[in-house]
PyMOL Python script that loads the backbone (N, CA, C, O; Angstrom):
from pymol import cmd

cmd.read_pdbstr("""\
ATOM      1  N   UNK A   1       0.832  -1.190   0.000  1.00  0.00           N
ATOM      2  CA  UNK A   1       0.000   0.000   0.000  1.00  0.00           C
ATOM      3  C   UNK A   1       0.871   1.246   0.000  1.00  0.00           C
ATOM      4  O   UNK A   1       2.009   1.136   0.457  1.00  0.00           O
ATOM      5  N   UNK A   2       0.460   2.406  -0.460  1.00  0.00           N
ATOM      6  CA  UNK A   2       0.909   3.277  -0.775  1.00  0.00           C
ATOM      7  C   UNK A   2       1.327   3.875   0.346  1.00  0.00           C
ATOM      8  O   UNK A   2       0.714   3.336   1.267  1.00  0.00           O
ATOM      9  N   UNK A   3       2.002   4.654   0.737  1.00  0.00           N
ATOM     10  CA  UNK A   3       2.205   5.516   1.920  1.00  0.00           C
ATOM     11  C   UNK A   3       1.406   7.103   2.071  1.00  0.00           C
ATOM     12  O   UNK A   3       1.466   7.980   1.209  1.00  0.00           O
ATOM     13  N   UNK A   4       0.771   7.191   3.194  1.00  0.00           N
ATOM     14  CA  UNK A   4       0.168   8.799   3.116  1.00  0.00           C
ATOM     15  C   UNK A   4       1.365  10.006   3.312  1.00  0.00           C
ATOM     16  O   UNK A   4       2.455  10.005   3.885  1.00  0.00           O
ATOM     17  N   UNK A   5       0.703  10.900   2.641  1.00  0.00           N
ATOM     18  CA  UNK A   5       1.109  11.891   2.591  1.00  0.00           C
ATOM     19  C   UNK A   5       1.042  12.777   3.956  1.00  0.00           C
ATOM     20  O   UNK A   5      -0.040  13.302   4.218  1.00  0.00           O
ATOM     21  N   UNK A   6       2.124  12.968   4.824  1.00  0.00           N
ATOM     22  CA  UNK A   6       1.353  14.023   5.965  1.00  0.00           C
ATOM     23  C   UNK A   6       1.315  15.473   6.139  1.00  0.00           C
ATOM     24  O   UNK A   6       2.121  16.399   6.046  1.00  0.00           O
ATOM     25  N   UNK A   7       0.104  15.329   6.418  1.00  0.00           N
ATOM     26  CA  UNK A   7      -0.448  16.605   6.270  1.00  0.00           C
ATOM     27  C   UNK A   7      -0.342  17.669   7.149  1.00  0.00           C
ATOM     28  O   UNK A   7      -0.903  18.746   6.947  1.00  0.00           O
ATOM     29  N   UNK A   8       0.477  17.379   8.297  1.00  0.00           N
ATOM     30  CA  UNK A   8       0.413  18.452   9.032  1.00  0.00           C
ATOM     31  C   UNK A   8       1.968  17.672  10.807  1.00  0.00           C
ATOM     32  O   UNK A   8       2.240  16.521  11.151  1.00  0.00           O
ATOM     33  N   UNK A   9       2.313  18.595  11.167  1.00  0.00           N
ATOM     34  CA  UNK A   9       2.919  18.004  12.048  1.00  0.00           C
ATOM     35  C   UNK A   9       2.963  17.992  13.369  1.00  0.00           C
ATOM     36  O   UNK A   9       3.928  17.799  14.108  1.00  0.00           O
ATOM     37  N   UNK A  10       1.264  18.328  13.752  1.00  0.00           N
ATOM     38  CA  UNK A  10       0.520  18.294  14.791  1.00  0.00           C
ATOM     39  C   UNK A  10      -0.663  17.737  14.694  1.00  0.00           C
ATOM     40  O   UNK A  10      -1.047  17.910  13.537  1.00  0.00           O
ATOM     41  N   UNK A  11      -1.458  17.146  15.319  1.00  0.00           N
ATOM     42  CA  UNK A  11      -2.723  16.930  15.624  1.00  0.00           C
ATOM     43  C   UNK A  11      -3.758  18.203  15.141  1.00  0.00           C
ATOM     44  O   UNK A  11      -3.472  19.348  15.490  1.00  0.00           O
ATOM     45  N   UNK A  12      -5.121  17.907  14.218  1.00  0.00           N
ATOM     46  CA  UNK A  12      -5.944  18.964  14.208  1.00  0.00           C
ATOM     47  C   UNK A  12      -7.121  18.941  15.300  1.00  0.00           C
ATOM     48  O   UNK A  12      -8.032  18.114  15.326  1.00  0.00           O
ATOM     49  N   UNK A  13      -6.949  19.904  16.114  1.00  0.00           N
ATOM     50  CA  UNK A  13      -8.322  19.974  17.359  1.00  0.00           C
ATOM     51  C   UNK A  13      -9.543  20.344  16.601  1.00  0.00           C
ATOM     52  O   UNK A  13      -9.696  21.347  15.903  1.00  0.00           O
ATOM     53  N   UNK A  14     -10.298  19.493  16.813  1.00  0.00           N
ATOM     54  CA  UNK A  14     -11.540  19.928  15.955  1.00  0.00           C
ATOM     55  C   UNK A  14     -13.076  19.700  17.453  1.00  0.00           C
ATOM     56  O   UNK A  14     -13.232  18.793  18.271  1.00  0.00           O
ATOM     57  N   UNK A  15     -13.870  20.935  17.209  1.00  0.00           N
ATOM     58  CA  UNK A  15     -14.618  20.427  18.031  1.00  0.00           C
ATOM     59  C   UNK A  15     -15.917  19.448  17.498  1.00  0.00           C
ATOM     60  O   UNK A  15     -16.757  19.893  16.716  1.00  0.00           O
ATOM     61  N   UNK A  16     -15.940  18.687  17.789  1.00  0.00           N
ATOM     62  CA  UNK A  16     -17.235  17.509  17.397  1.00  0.00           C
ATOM     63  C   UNK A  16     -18.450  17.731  17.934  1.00  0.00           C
ATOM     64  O   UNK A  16     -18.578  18.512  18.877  1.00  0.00           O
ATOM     65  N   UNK A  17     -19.735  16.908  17.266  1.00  0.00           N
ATOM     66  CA  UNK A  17     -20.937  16.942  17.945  1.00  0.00           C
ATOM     67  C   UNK A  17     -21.453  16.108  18.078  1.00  0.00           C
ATOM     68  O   UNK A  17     -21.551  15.419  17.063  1.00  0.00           O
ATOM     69  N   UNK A  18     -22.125  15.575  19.338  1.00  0.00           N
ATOM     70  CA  UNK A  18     -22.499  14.350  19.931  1.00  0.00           C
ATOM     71  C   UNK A  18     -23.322  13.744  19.148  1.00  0.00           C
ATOM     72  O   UNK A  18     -24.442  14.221  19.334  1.00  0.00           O
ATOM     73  N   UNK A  19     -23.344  12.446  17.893  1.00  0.00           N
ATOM     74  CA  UNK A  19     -24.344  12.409  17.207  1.00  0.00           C
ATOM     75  C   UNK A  19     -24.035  12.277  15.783  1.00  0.00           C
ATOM     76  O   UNK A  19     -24.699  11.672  14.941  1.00  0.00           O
ATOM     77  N   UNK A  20     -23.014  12.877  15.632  1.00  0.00           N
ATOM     78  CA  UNK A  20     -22.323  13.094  13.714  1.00  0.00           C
ATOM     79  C   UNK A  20     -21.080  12.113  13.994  1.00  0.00           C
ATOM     80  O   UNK A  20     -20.435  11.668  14.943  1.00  0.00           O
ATOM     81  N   UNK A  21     -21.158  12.020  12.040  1.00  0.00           N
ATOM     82  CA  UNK A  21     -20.080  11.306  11.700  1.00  0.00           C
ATOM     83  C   UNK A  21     -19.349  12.434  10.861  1.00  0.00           C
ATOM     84  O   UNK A  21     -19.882  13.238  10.096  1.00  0.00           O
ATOM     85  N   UNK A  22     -17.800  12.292  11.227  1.00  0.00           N
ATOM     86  CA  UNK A  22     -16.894  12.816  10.763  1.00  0.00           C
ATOM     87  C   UNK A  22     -15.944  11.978   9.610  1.00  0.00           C
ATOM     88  O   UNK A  22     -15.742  10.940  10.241  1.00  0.00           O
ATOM     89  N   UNK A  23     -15.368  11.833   8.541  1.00  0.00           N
ATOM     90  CA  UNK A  23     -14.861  11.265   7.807  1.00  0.00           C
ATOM     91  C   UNK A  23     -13.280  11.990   7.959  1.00  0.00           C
ATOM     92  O   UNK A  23     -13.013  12.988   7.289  1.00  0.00           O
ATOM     93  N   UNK A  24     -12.306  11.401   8.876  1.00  0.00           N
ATOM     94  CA  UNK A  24     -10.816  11.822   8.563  1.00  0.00           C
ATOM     95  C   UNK A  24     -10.518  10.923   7.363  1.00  0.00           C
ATOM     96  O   UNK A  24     -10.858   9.778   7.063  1.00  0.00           O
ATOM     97  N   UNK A  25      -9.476  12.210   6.573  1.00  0.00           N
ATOM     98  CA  UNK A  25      -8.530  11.485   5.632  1.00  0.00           C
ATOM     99  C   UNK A  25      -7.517  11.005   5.469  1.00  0.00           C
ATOM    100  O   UNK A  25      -6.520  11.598   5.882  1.00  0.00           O
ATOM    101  N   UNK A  26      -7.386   9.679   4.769  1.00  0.00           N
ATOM    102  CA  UNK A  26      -6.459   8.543   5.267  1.00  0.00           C
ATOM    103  C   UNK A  26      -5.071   9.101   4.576  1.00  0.00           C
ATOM    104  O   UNK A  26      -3.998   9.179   5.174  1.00  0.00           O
ATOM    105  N   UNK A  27      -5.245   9.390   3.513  1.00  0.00           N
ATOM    106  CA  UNK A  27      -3.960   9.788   2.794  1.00  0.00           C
ATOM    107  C   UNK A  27      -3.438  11.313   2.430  1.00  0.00           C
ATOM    108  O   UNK A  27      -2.591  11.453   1.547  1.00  0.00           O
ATOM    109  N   UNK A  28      -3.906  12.314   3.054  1.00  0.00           N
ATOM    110  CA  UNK A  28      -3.352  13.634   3.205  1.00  0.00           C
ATOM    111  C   UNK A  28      -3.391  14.698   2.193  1.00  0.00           C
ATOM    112  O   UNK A  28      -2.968  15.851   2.273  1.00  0.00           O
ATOM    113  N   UNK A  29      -4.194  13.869   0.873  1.00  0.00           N
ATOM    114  CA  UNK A  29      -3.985  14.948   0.407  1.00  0.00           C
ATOM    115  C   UNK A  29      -5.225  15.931   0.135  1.00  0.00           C
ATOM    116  O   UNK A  29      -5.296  16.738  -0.792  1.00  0.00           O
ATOM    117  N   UNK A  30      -6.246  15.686   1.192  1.00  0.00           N
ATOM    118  CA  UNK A  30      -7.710  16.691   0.976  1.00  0.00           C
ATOM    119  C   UNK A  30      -7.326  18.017   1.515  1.00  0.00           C
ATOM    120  O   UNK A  30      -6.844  18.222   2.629  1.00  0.00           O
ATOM    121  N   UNK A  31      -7.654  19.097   0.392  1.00  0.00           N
ATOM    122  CA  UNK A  31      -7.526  20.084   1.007  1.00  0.00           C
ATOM    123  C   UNK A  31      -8.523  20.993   2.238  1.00  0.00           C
ATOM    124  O   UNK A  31      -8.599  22.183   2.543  1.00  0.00           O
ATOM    125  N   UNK A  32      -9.154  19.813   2.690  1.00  0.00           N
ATOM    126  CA  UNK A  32     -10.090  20.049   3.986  1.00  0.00           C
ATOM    127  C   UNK A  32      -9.727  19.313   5.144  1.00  0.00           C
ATOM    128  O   UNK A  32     -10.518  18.686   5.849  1.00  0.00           O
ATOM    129  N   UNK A  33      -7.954  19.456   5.391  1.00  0.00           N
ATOM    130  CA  UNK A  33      -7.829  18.582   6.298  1.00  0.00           C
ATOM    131  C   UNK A  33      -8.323  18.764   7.726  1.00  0.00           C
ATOM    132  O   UNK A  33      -8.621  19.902   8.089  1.00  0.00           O
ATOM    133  N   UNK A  34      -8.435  17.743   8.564  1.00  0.00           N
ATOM    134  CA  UNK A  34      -8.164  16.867   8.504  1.00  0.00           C
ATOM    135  C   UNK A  34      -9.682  15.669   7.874  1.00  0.00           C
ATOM    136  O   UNK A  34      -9.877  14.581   8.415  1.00  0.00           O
ATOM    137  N   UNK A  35     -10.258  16.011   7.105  1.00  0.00           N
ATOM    138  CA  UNK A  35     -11.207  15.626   6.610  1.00  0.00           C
ATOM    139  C   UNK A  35     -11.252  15.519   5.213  1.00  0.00           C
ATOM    140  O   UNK A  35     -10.786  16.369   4.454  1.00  0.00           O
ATOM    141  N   UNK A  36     -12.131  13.883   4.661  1.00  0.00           N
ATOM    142  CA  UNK A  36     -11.949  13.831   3.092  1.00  0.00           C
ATOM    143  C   UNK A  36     -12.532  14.672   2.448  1.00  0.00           C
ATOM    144  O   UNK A  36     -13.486  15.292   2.918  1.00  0.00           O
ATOM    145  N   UNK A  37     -12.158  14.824   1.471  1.00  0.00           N
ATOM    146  CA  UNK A  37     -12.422  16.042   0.473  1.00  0.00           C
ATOM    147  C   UNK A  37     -12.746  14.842  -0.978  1.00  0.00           C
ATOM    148  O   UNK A  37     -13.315  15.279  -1.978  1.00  0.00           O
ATOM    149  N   UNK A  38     -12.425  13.756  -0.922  1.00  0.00           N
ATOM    150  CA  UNK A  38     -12.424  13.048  -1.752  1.00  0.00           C
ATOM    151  C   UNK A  38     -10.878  13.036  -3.022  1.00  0.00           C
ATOM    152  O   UNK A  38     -10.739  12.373  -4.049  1.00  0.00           O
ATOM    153  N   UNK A  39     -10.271  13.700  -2.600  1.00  0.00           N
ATOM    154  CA  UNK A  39      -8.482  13.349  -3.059  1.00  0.00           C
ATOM    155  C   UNK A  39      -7.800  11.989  -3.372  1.00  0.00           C
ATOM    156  O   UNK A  39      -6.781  11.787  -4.033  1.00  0.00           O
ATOM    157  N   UNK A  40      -8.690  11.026  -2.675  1.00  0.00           N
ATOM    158  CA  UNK A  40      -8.073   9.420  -2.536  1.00  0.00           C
ATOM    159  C   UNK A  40      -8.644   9.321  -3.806  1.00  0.00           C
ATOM    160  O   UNK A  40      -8.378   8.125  -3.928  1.00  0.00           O
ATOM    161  N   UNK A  41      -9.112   9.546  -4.670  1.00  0.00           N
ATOM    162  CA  UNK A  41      -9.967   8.808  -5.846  1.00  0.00           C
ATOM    163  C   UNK A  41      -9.176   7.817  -6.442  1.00  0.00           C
ATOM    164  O   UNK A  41      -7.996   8.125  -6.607  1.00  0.00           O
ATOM    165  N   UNK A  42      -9.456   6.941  -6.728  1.00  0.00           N
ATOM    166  CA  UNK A  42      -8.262   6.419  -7.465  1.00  0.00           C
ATOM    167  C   UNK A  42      -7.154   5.549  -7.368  1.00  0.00           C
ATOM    168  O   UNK A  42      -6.611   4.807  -8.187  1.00  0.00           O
ATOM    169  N   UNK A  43      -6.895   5.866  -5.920  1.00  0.00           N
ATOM    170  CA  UNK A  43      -6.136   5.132  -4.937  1.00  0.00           C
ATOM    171  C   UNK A  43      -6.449   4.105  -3.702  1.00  0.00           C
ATOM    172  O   UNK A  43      -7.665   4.047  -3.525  1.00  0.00           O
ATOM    173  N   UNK A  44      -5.794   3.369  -2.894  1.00  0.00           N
ATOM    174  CA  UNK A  44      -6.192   2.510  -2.266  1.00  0.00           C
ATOM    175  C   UNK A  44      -6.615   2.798  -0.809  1.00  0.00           C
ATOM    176  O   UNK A  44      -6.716   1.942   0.070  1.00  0.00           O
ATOM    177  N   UNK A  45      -6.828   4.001  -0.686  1.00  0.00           N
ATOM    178  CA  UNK A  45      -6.773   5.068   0.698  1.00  0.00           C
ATOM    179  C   UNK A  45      -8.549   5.241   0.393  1.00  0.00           C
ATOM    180  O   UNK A  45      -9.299   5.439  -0.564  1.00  0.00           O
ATOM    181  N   UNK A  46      -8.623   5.037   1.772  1.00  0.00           N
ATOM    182  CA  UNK A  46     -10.326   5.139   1.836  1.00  0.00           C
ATOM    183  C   UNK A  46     -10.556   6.303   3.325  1.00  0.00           C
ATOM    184  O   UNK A  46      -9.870   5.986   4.297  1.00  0.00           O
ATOM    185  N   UNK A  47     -11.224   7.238   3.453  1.00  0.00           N
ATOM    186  CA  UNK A  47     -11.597   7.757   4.790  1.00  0.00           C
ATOM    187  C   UNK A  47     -11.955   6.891   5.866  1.00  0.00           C
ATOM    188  O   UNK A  47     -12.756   5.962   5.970  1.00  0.00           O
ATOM    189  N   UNK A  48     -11.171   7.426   6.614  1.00  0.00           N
ATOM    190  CA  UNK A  48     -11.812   6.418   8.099  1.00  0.00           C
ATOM    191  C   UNK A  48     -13.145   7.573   8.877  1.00  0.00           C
ATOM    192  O   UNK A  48     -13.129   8.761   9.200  1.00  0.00           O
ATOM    193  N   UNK A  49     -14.220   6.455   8.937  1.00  0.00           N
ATOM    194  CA  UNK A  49     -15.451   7.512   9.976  1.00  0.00           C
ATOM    195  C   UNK A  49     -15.158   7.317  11.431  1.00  0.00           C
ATOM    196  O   UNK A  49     -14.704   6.238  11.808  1.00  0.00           O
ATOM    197  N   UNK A  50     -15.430   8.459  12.416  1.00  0.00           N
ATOM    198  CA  UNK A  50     -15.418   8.717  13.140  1.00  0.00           C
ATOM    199  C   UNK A  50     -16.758   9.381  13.957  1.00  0.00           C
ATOM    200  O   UNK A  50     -16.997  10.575  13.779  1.00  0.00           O
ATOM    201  N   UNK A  51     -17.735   8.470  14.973  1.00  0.00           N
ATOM    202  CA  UNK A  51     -18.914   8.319  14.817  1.00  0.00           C
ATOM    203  C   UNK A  51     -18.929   9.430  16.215  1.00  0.00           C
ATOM    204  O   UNK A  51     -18.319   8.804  17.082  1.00  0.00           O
ATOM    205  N   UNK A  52     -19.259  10.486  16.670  1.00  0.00           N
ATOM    206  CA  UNK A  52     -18.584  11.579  18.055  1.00  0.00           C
ATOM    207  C   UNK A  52     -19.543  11.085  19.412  1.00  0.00           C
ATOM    208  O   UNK A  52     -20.326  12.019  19.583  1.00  0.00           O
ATOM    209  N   UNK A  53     -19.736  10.325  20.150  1.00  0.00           N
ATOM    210  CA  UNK A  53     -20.234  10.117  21.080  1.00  0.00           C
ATOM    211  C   UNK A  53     -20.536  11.594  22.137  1.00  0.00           C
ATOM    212  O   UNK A  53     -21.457  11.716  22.945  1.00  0.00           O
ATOM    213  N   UNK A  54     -19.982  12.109  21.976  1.00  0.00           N
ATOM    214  CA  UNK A  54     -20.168  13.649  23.055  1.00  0.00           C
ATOM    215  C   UNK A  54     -19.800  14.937  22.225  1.00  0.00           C
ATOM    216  O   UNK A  54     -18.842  14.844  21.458  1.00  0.00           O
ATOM    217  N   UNK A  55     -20.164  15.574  22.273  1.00  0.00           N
ATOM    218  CA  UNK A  55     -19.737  16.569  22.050  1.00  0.00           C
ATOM    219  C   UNK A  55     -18.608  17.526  22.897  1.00  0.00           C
ATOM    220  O   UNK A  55     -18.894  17.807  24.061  1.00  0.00           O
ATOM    221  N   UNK A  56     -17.242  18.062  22.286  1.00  0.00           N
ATOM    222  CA  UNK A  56     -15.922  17.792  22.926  1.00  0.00           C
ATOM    223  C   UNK A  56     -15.276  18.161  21.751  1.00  0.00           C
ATOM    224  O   UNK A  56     -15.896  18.282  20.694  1.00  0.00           O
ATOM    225  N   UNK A  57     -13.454  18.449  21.907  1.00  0.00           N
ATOM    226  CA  UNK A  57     -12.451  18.545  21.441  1.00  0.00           C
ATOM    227  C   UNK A  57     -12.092  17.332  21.153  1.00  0.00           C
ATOM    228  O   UNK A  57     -11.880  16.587  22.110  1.00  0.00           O
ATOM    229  N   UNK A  58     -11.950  16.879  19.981  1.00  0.00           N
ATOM    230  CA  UNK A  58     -11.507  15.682  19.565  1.00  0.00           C
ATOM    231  C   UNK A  58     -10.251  15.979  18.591  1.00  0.00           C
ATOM    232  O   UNK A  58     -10.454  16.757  17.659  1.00  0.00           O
ATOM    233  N   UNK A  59      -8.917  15.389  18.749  1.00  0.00           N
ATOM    234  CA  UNK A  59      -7.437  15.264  18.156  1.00  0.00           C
ATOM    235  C   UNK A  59      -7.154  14.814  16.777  1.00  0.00           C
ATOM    236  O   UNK A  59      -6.498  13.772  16.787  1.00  0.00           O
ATOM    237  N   UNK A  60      -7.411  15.223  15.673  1.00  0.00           N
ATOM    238  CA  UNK A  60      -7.347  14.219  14.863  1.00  0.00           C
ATOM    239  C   UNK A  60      -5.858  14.199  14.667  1.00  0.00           C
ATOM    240  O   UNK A  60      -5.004  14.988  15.071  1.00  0.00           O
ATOM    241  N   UNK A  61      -5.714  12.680  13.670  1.00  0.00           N
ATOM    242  CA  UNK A  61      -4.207  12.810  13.507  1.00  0.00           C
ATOM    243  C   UNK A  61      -3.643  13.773  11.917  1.00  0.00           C
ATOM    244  O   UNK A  61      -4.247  13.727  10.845  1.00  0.00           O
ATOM    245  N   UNK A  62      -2.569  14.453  12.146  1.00  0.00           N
ATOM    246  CA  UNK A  62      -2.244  14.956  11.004  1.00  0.00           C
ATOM    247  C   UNK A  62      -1.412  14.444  10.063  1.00  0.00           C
ATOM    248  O   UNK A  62      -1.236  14.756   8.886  1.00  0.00           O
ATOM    249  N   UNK A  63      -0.911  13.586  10.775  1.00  0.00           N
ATOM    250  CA  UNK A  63       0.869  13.316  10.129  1.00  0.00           C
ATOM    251  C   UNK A  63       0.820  11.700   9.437  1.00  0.00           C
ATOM    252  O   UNK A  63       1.784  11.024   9.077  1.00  0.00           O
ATOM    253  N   UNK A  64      -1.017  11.261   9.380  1.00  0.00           N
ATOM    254  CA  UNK A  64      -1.539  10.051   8.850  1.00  0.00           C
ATOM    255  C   UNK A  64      -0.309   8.818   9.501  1.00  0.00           C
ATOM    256  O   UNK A  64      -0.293   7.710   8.967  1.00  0.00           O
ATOM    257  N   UNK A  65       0.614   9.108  10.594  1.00  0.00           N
ATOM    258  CA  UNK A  65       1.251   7.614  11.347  1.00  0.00           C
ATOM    259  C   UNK A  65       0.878   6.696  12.372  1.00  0.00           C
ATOM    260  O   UNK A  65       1.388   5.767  12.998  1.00  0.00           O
ATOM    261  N   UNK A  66      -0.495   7.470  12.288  1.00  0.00           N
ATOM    262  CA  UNK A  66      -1.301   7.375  14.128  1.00  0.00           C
ATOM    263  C   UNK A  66      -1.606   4.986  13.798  1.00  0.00           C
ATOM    264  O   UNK A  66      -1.684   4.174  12.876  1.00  0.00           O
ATOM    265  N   UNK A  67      -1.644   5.040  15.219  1.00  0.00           N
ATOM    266  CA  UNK A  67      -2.059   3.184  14.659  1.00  0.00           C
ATOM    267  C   UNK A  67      -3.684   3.878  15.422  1.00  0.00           C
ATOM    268  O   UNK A  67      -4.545   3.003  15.513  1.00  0.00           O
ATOM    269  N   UNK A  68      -3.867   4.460  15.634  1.00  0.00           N
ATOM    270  CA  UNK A  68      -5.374   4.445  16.618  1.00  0.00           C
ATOM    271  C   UNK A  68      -6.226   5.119  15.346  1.00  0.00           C
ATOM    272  O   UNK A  68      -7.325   5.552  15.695  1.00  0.00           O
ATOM    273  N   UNK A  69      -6.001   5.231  14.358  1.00  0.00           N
ATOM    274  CA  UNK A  69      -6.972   6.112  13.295  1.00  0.00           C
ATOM    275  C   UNK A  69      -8.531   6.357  13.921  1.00  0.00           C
ATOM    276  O   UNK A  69      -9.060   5.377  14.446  1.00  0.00           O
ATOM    277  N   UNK A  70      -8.957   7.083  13.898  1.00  0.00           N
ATOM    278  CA  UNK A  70      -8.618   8.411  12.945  1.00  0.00           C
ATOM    279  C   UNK A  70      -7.742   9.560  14.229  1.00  0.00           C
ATOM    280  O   UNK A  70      -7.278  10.683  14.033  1.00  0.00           O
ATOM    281  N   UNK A  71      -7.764   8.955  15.178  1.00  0.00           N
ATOM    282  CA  UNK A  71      -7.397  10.133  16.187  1.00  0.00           C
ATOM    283  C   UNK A  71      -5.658  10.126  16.436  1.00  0.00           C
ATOM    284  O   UNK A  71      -5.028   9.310  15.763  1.00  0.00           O
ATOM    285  N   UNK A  72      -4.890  11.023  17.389  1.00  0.00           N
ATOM    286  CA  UNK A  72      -3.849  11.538  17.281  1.00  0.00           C
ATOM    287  C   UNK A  72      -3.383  10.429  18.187  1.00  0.00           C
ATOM    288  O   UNK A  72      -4.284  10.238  19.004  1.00  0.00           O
ATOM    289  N   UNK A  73      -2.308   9.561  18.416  1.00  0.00           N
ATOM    290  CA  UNK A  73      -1.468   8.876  19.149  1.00  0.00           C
ATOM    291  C   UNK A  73      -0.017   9.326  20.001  1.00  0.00           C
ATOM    292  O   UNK A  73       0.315   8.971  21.132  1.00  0.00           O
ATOM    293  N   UNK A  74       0.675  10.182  19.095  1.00  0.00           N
ATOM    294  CA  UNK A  74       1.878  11.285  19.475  1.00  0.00           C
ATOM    295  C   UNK A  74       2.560  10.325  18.452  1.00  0.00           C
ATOM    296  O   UNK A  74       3.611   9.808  18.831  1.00  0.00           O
ATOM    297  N   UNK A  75       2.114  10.028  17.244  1.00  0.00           N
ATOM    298  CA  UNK A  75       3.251   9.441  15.604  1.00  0.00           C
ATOM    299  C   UNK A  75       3.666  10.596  15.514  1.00  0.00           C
ATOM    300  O   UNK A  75       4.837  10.625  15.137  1.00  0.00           O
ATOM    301  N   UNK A  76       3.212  11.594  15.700  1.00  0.00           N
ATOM    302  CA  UNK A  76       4.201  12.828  14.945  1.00  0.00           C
ATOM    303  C   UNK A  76       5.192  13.319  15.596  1.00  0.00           C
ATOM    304  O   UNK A  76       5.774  14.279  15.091  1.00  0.00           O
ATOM    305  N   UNK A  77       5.625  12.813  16.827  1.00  0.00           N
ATOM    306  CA  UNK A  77       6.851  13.165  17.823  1.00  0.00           C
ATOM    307  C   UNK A  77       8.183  12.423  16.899  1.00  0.00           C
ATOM    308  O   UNK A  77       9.302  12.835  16.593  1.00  0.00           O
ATOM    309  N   UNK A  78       7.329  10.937  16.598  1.00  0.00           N
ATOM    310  CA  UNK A  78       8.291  10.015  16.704  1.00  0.00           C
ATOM    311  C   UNK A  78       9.229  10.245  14.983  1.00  0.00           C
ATOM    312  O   UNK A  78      10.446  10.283  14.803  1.00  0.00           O
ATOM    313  N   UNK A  79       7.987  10.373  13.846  1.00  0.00           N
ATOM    314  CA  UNK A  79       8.396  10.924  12.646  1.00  0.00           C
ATOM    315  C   UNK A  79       9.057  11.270  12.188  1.00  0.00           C
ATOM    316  O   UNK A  79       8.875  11.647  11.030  1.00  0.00           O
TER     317      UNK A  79
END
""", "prot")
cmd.dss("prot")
cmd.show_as("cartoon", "prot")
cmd.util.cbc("prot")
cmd.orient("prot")
């Protein structure tokens, strides 16, 4: 599989709402990060959903190394 592109070299804080699904993007290159934009076309990179149980600050990952997808682990320390 291809490797993602990362998109950023922090975590994006996004606030969520108790109830929605969020679609992070797997391979970095939507220009709505941290969310698909539909950029994967084509490729073997699919959005991961993220279903928000509360409403809250939720981490997404930027740097697409996280193993916990869609959220932030600290891959981008290690990078």
């Amino acid at each position: 599989m291809t490797k993602a592109i990362r998109a950023s070299d922090t975590p994006y804080a996004v606030e969520v709402e108790s109830g929605k699904n969020y679609f992070w993007c797997a391979c970095g290159k939507s220009a709505n990060q941290p969310f698909c934009d539909g950029s994967h076309s084509g490729s073997d990179f699919r959005p991961v959903k993220y279903a928000a149980s509360e409403t809250k600050k939720a981490f997404f990952c930027g740097c697409k190394s996280t193993a916990s997808q869609p959220m932030c682990d600290g891959s981008h320390k290690q990078v």
